[in-house]
C-alpha positions as CSV (number, residue, x, y, z in Angstrom):
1,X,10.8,-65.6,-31.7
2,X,11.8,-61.9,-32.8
3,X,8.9,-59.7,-34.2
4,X,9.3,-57.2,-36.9
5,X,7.1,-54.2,-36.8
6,X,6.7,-52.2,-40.0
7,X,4.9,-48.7,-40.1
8,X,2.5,-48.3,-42.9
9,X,2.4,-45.3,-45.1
10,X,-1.8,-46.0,-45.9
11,X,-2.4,-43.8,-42.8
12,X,-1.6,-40.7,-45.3
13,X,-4.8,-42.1,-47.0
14,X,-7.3,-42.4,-44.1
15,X,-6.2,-45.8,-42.6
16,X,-5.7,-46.4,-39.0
17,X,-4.2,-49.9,-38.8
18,X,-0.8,-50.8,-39.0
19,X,-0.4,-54.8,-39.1
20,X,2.0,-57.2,-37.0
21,X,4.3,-59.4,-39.1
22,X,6.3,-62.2,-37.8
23,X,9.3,-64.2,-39.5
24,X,7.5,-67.1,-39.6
25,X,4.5,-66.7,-41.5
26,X,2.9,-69.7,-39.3
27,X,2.5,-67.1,-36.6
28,X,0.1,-65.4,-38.4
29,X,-3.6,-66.0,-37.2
30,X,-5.3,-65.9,-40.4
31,X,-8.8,-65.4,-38.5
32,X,-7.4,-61.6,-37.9
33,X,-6.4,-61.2,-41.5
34,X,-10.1,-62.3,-42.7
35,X,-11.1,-59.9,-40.3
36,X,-10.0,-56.9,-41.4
37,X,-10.2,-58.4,-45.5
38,X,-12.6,-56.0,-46.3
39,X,-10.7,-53.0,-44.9
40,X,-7.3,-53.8,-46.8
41,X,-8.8,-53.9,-49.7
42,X,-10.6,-50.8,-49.6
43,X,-6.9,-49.2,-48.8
44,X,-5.9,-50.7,-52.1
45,X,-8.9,-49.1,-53.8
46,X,-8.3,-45.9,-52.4
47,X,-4.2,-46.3,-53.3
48,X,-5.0,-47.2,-56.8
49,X,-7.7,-44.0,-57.1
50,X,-4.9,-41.6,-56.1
51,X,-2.7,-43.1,-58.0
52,X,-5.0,-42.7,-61.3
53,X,-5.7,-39.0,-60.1
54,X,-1.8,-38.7,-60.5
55,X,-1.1,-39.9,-63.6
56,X,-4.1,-40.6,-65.5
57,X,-2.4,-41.4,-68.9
58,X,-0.7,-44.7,-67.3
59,X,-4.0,-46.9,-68.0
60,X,-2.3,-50.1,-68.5
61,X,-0.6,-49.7,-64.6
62,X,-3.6,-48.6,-63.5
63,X,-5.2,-51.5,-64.7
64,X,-3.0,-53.7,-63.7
65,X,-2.9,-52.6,-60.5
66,X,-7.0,-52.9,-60.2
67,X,-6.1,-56.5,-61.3
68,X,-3.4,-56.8,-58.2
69,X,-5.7,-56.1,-55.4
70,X,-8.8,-57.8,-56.5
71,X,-6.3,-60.8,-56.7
72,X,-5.1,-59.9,-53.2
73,X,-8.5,-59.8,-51.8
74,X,-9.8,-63.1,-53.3
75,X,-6.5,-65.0,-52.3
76,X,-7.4,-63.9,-49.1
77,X,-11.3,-65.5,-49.0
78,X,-10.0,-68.3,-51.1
79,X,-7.1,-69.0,-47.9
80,X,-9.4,-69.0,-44.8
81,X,-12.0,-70.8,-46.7
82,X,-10.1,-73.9,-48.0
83,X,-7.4,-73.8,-44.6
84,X,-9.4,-72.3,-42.0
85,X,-7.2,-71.2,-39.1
86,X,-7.0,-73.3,-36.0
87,X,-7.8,-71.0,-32.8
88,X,-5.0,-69.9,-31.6
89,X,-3.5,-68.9,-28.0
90,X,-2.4,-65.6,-28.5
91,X,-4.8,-62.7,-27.7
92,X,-4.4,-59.5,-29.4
93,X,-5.2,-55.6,-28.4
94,X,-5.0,-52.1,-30.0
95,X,-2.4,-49.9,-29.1
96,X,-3.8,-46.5,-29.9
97,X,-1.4,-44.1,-31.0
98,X,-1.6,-40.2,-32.9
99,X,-0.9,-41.6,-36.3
100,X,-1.6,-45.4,-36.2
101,X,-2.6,-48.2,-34.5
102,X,-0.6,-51.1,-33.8
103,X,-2.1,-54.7,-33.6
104,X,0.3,-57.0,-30.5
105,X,0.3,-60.2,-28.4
106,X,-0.7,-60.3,-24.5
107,X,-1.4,-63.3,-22.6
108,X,-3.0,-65.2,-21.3
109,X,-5.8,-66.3,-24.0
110,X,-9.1,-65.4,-23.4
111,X,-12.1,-65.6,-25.7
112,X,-15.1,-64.2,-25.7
113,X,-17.7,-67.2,-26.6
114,X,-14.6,-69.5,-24.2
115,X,-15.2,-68.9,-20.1
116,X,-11.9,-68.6,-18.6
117,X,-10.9,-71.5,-16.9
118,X,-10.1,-70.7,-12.8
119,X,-7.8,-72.9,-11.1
120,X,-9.0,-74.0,-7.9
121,X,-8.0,-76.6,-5.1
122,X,-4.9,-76.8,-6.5
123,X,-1.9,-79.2,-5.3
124,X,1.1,-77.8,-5.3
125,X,4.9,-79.5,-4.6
126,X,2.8,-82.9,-3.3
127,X,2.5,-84.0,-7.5
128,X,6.3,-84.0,-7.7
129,X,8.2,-87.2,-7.8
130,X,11.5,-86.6,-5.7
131,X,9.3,-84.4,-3.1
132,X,10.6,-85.0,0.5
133,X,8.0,-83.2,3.0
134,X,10.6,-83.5,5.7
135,X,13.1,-81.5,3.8
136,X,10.1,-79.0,3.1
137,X,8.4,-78.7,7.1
138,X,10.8,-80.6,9.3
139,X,8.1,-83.0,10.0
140,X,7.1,-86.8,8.9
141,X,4.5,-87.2,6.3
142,X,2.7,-88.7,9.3
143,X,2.7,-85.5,11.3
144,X,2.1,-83.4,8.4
145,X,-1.0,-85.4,8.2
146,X,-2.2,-85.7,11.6
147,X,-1.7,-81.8,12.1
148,X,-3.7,-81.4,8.8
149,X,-6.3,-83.6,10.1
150,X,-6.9,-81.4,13.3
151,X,-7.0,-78.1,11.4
152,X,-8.5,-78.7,8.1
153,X,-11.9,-77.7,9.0
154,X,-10.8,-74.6,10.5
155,X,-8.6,-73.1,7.9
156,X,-11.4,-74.3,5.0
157,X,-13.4,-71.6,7.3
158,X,-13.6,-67.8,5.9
159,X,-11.1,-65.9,6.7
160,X,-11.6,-63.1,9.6
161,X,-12.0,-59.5,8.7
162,X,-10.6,-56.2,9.8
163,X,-14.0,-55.6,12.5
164,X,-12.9,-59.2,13.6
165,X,-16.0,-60.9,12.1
166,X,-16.1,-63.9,10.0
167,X,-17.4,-63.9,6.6
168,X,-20.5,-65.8,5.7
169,X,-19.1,-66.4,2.3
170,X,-16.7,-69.1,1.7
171,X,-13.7,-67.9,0.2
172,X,-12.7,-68.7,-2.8
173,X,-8.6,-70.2,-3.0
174,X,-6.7,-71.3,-5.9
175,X,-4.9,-73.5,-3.3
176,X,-6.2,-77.1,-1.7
177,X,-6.5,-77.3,1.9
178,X,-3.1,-79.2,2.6
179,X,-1.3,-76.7,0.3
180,X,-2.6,-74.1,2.3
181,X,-1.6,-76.1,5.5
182,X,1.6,-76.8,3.6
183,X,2.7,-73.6,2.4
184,X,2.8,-72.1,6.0
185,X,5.1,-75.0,7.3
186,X,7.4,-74.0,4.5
187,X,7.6,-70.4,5.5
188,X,8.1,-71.6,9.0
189,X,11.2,-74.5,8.2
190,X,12.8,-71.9,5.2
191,X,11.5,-68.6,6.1
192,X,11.3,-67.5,2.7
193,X,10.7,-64.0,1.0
194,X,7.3,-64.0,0.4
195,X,7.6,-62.7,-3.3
196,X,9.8,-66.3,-3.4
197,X,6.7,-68.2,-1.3
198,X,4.4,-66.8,-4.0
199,X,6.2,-68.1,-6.9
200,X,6.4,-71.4,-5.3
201,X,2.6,-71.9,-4.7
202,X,1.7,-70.1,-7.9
203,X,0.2,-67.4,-5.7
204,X,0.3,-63.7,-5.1
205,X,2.0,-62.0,-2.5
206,X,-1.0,-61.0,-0.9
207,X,-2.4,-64.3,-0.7
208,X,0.6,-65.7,0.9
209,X,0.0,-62.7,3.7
210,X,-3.5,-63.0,4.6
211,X,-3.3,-67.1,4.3
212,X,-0.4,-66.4,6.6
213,X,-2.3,-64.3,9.5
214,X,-5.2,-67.3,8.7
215,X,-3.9,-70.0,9.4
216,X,-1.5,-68.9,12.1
217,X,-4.1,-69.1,15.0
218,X,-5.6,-72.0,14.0
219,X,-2.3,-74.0,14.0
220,X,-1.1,-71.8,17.0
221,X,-4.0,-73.0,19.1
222,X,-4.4,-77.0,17.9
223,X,-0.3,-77.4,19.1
224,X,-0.5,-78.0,22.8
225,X,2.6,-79.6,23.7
226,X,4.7,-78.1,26.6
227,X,2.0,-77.1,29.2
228,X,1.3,-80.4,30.0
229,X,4.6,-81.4,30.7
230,X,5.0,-78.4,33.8
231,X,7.1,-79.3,36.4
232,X,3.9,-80.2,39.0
233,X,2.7,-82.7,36.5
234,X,6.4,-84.9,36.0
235,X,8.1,-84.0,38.8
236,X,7.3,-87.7,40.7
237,X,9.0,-89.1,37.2
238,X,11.7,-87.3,37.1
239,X,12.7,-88.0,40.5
240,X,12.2,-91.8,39.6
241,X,16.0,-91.6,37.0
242,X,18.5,-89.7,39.4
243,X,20.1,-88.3,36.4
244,X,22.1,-85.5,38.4
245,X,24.3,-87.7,41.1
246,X,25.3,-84.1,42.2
247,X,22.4,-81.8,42.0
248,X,19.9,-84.4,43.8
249,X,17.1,-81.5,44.0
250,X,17.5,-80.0,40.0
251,X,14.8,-80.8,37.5
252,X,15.7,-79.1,34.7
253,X,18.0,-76.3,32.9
254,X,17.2,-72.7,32.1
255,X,18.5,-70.4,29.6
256,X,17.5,-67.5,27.4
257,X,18.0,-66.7,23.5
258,X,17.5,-64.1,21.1
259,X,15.3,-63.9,18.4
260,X,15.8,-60.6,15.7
261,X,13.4,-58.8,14.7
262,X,13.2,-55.5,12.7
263,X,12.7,-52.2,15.0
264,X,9.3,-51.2,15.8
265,X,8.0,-47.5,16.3
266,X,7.5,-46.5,19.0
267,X,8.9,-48.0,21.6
268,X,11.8,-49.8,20.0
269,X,13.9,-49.4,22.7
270,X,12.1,-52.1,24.4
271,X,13.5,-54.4,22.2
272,X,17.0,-53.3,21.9
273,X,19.9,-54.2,24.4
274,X,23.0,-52.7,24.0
275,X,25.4,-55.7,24.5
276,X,23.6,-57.3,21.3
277,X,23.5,-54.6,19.1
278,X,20.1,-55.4,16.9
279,X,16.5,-55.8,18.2
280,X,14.9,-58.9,19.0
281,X,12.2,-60.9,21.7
282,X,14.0,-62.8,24.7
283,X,12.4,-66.2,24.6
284,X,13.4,-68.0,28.5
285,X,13.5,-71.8,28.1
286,X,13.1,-74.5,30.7
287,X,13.7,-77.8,30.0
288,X,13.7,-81.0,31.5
289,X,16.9,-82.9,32.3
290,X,15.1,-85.5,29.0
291,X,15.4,-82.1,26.9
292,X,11.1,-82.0,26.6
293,X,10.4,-78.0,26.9
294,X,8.4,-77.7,30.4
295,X,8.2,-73.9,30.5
296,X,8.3,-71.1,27.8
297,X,8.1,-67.8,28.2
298,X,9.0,-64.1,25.8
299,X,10.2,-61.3,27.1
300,X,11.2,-57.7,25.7
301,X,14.7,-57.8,24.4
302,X,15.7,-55.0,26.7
303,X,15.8,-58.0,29.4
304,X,18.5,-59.9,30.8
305,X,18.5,-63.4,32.0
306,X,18.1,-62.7,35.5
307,X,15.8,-59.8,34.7
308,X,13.6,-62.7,32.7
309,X,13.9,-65.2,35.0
310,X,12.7,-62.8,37.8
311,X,9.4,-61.6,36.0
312,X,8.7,-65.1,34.7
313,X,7.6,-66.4,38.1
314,X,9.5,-69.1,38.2
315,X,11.0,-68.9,41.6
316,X,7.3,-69.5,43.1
317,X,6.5,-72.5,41.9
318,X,10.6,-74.0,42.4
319,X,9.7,-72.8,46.4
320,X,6.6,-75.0,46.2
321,X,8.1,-78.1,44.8
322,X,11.6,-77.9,46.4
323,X,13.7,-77.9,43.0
324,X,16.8,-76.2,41.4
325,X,17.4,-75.5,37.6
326,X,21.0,-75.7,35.9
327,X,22.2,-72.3,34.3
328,X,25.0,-70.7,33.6
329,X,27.0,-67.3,34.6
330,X,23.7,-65.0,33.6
331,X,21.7,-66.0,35.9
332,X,22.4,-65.4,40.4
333,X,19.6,-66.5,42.2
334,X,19.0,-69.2,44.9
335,X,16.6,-71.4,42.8
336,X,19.7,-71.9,40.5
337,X,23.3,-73.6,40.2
338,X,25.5,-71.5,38.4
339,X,29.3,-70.7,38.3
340,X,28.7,-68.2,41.6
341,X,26.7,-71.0,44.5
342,X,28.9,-73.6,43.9
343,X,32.4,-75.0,44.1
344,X,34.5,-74.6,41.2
345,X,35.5,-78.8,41.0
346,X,31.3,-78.8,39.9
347,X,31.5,-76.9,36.9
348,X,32.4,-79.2,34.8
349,X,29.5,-81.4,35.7
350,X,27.1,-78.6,35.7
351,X,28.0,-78.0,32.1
352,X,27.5,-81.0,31.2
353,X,24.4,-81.4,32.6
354,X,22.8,-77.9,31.0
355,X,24.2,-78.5,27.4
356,X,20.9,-80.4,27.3
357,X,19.0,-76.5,27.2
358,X,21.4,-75.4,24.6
359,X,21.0,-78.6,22.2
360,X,17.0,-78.1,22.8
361,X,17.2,-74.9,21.4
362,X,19.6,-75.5,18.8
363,X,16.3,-78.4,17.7
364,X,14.1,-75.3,17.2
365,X,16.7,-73.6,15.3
366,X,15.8,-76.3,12.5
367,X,13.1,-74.2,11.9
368,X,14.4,-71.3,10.4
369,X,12.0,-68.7,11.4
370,X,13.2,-68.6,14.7
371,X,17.0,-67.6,13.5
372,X,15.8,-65.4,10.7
373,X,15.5,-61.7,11.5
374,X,11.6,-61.0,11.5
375,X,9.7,-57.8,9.9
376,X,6.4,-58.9,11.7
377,X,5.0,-57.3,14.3
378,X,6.1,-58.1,17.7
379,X,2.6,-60.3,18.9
380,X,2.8,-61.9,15.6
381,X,6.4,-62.9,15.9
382,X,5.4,-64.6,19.1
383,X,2.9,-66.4,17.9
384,X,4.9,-68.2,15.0
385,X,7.9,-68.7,17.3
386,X,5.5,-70.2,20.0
387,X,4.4,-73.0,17.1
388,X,8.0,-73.3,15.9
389,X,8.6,-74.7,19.5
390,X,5.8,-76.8,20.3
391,X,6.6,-78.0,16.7
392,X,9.7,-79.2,18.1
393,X,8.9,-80.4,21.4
394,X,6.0,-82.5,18.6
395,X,9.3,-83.9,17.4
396,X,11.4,-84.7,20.8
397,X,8.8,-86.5,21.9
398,X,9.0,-89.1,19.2
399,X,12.1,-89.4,19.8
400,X,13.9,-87.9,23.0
401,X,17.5,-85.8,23.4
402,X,18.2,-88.0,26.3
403,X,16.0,-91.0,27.0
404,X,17.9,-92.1,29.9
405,X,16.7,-89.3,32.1
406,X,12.9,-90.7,32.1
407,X,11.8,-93.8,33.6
408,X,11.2,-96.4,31.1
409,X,7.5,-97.3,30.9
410,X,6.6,-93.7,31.1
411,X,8.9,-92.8,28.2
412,X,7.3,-95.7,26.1
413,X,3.8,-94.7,26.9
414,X,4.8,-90.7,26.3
415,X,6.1,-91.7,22.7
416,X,3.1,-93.9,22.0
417,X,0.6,-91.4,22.8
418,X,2.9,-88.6,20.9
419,X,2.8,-90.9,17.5
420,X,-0.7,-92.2,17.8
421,X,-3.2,-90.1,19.3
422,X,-0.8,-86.3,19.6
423,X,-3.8,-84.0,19.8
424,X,-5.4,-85.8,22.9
425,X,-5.9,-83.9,26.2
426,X,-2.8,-84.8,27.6
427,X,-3.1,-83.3,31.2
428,X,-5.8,-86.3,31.5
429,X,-3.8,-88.4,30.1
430,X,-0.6,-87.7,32.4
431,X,-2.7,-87.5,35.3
432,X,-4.1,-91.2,34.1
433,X,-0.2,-92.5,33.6
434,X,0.9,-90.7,37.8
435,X,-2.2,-92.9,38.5
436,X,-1.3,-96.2,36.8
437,X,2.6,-96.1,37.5
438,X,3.1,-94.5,40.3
């Protein structure tokens, strides 16, 4: 609705209030007009004694005009007292300015005698009828609720400050507990702006950032998915499925990808490489010939493949266990079939057999903070691309890239544990499943 605003001359006669008209005299809150009654009709007074000073021999308008404004003032009374306004929702201030004052609307209302009401333990997006939570996180309400289950506590804890000490008070959030939990699986699955994030949640900015660092660790630390599955721990399975008719000894496939990030200051250079152009953190996967994560590892993006794959340690531990990995033309080491150790009638089974590396880390690319170019700092970025994959090694174990290459009771008693009990110690519970089947 338009407003009109109309500048009154009665600040030539000592008045300092200009009033507020709208087109639809509805709009009016009458309980401001009764409040400033009195006042209006002392300007009329004071109009109709200058006007007798002026021309004194018009008695009859002077009179009449007497007449008008007493009129004025008691329709006034006689209005609030036989239709008393409702209270309404619009607040009003004083707009001070050198010749008058000029009466507007703000929001939101807010009365003296009424206590603002605070929103608190608010749920946000889980109220809405066509909400899908998979479309939303990438996971199964069941996840979403198991993971929320396991962290609740934590994240209803106060948050850390800057001296690294926790709060004693408990801080008070205009978000529930799984929105909380909920908004920081969004940001990982859409990597939204933040300003975006915030008008989702019905947040500010700055809550979305410190909720952010909050929760991060929390989650960070309650997702424990790839160590277990090392080579030393599944090795005897793996051997069990002879997956790789050509490469008897290889247990996996190796491969590195980039992940953007902004430049840092100083020492960007550590994260630039030429033959990429941008900055970014080298993340080196190894995966299991299943497609189950066994090994993962960042590097400064000034790395190469073979650079990564020499400081990553890897080659100990292949030495111990007698086992190969599958990579591709990046990589020229003994611990690994490429396109330079073997004959060239192979390739086309050795890239069949590593596409399983490349489809694994295409499954944490559903997440789309790990394709997204990141303005975090460098530890932080680590820490939410470290969740983003045990997130999706969460998700592969439910349901396996390639099934066949497990044996068959483990893989039923893997998924089992992974959909009923996923936050159980599951080095005990591999150890337990070497000693029952093997």
């Amino acid at each position: 609705m338009k407003r009109k605003h109309y500048r009154s001359t009665l600040s030539e006669y000592g008045s300092e209030y200009a009033c507020l008209f709208w087109q639809s005299p509805l709009a009016i809150d009458l309980r401001h007009v009764t409040k400033y009654a009195f006042m209006w009709t002392l300007c009329l007074y004071m109009i109709g004694q200058q006007l007798r000073c002026l021309a004194p021999q018009q008695t009859f308008a002077m009179d009449a005009f007497d007449d008008l404004w007493l009129l004025l003032a008691l329709g006034i009374v006689g209005w609030n007292i036989f239709f008393p306004a409702q209270r309404s929702r619009r607040r009003y201030r004083f707009i001070k300015s050198p010749k008058l004052t000029v009466k507007s609307k703000i929001s939101p209302p807010s009365y003296r005698s009424r206590r603002r009401i605070q929103r608190r333990n608010q749920s946000v997006l889980f109220d809405e009828e066509d909400f899908d939570i998979y479309e939303h996180t990438g996971l199964s309400m069941e996840q979403f609720l198991q993971l929320f289950e396991k962290v609740k506590d934590d994240i209803r804890r106060p948050r850390l400050t800057q001296l690294g000490h926790r709060g004693r008070r408990q801080t008070a959030v205009s978000l529930s507990t799984a929105s909380r939990l909920l908004m920081f699986l969004v940001f990982l699955r859409k990597a939204p702006h933040l300003s975006l994030l915030a008008r989702t949640f019905k947040v500010t900015k700055t809550f979305v950032h410190r909720d952010r660092r909050h929760i991060l660790p929390i989650v960070h630390s309650a997702l424990n998915f790839i160590d277990p599955f090392r080579l030393g721990s599944v090795i005897e399975f793996v051997r069990q499925v002879d997956s790789a008719p050509l490469f008897p000894d290889a247990a996996g496939a190796v491969d590195c990808t980039a992940h953007r990030r902004d430049r840092v200051h100083p020492g960007q250079a550590l994260f630039y490489r030429g033959d990429k152009g941008y900055h970014f953190i080298l993340a080196q996967v190894s995966v299991l010939l299943c497609g189950l994560f066994t090994n993962l590892q960042f590097f400064c993006g000034h790395n190469n493949d073979q650079g990564a794959f020499n400081l990553s340690g890897i080659k100990s531990k292949l030495d111990e266990l007698d086992l190969m990995f599958l990579g591709d033309g990046g990589y020229k080491s003994n611990h690994v079939y490429s396109q330079y150790n073997i004959p060239e009638w192979m390739l086309r089974e050795l890239h069949k057999l590593r596409s399983i590396v490349e489809i694994a880390i295409g499954y944490v690319g559903t997440f789309q903070f790990a394709n997204a170019r990141c303005k975090m700092a460098p530890h932080f970025q680590q820490y939410m691309l470290r969740v983003c994959y045990e997130l999706a090694q969460w998700k592969m174990l439910l349901r396996l890239l390639k099934p066949s290459a497990l044996p068959v009771q483990f893989r039923e008693r893997v998924q089992q544990l992974a959909e009923e009990n996923p936050f159980c110690d599951w080095d005990a519970e591999l150890a337990a499943l070497r000693n029952e089947l093997l």
